[in-house]
C-alpha positions as CSV (number, residue, x, y, z in Angstrom):
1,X,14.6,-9.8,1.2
2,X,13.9,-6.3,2.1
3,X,14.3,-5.3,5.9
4,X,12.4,-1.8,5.6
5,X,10.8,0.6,2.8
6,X,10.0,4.2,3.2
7,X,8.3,6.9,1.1
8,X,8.3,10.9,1.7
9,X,5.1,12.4,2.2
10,X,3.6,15.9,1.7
11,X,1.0,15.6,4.5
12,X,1.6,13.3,6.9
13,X,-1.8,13.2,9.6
14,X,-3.8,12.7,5.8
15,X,-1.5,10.0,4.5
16,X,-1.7,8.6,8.2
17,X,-5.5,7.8,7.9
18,X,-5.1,6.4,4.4
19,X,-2.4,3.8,5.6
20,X,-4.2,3.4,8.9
21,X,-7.1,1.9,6.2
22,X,-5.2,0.1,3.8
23,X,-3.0,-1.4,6.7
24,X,-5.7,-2.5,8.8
25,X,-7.7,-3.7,5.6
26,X,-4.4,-5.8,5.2
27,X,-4.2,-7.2,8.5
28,X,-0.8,-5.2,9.2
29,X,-0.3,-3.0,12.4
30,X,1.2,0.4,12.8
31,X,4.8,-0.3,14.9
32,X,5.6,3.3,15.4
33,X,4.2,7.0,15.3
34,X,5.4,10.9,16.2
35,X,4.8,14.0,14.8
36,X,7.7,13.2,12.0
37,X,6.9,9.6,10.8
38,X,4.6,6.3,11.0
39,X,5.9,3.0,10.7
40,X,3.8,0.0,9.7
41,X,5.0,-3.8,10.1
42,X,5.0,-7.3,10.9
43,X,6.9,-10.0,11.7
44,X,8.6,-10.1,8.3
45,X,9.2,-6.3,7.5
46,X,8.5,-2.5,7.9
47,X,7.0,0.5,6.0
48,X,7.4,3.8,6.7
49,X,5.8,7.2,5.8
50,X,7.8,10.1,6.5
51,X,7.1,14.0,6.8
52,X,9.4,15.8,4.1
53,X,9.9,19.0,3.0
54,X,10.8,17.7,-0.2
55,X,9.1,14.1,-1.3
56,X,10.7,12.3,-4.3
57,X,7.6,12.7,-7.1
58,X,6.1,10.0,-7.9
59,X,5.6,9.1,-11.6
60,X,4.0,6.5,-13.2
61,X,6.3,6.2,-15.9
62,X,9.0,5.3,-13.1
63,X,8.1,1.8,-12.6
64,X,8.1,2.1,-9.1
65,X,5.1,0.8,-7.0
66,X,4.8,-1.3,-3.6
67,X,3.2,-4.5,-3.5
68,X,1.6,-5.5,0.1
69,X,1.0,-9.4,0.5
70,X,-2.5,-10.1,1.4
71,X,-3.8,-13.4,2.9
72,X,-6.5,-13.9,1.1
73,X,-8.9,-12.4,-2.1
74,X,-10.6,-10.8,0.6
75,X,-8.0,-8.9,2.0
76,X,-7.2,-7.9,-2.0
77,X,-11.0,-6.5,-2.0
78,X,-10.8,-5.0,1.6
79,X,-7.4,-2.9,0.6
80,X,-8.7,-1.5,-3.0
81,X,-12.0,-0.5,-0.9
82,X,-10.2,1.2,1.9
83,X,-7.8,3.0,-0.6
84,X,-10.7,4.6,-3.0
85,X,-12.3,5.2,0.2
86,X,-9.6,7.6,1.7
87,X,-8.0,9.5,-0.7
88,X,-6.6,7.0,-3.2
89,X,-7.1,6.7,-6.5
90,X,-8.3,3.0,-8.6
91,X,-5.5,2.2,-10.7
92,X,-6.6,-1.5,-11.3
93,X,-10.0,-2.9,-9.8
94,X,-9.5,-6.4,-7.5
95,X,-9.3,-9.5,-9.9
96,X,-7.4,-12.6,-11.2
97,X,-4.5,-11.0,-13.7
98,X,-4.0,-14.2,-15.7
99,X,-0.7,-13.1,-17.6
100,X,0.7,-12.8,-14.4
101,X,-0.2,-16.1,-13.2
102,X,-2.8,-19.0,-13.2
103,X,-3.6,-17.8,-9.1
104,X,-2.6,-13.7,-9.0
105,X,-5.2,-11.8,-7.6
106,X,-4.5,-8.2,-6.9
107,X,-5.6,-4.9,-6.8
108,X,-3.6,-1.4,-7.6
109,X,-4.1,1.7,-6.3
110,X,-2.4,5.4,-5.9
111,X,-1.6,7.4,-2.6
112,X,-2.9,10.6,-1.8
113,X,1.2,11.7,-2.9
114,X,1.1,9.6,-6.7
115,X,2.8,6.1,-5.2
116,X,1.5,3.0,-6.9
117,X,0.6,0.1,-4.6
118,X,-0.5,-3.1,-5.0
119,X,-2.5,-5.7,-2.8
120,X,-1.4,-9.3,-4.2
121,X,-2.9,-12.8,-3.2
122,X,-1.6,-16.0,-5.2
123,X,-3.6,-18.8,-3.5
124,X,-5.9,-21.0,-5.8
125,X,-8.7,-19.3,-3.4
């Protein structure tokens, strides 16, 4: 449904390396770089991270996170390592979540800037 998503960033060359991780954990590529923004993507959509002077604050009482599709539990494990690994922060460790569904493995995580994201894989295995 969603063509693009971006978020504003604080520091852009430190949130760079933590996508770069999470991304590539995730199988997705980086479409675009310069000094003002990176773009990550694949055939279905496009995320960006954005130098700005003045980044939206992220809250957890918003309700607002990103979920990234993964294609398999792996990938799920893979994304939560690579995020604790480079600045993020565990906001859910890699598992089934059982109210969510009878198949919904994810993991959550927050971004060096407070954004809530999500690695989600709904296959039986």
């Amino acid at each position: 449904m969603l063509h693009h998503a971006s978020i504003g960033v604080k520091n852009l060359k430190k949130s760079k390396t933590f996508y770069d991780e999470i991304f590539k954990a995730l199988g997705i590529r980086e479409l675009s770089a310069d000094p003002s923004s990176v773009g990550y993507g694949d055939a279905d959509g496009s995320f960006w991270v954005l130098a700005s002077k003045a980044p939206v604050g992220a809250s957890s009482d918003s309700g607002l996170h990103f979920c990234f599709r993964a294609a398999g539990r792996a990938q799920v494990d893979a994304f939560h390592a690579a995020a604790t690994a480079h600045g993020g922060r565990d906001n859910g460790k890699p598992g089934l979540r059982a109210d969510y569904g009878p198949h919904y493995y994810a993991a959550f995580v927050v971004d060096p800037d407070g954004y809530r994201l999500e690695a989600y894989y709904g296959g039986a295995r």
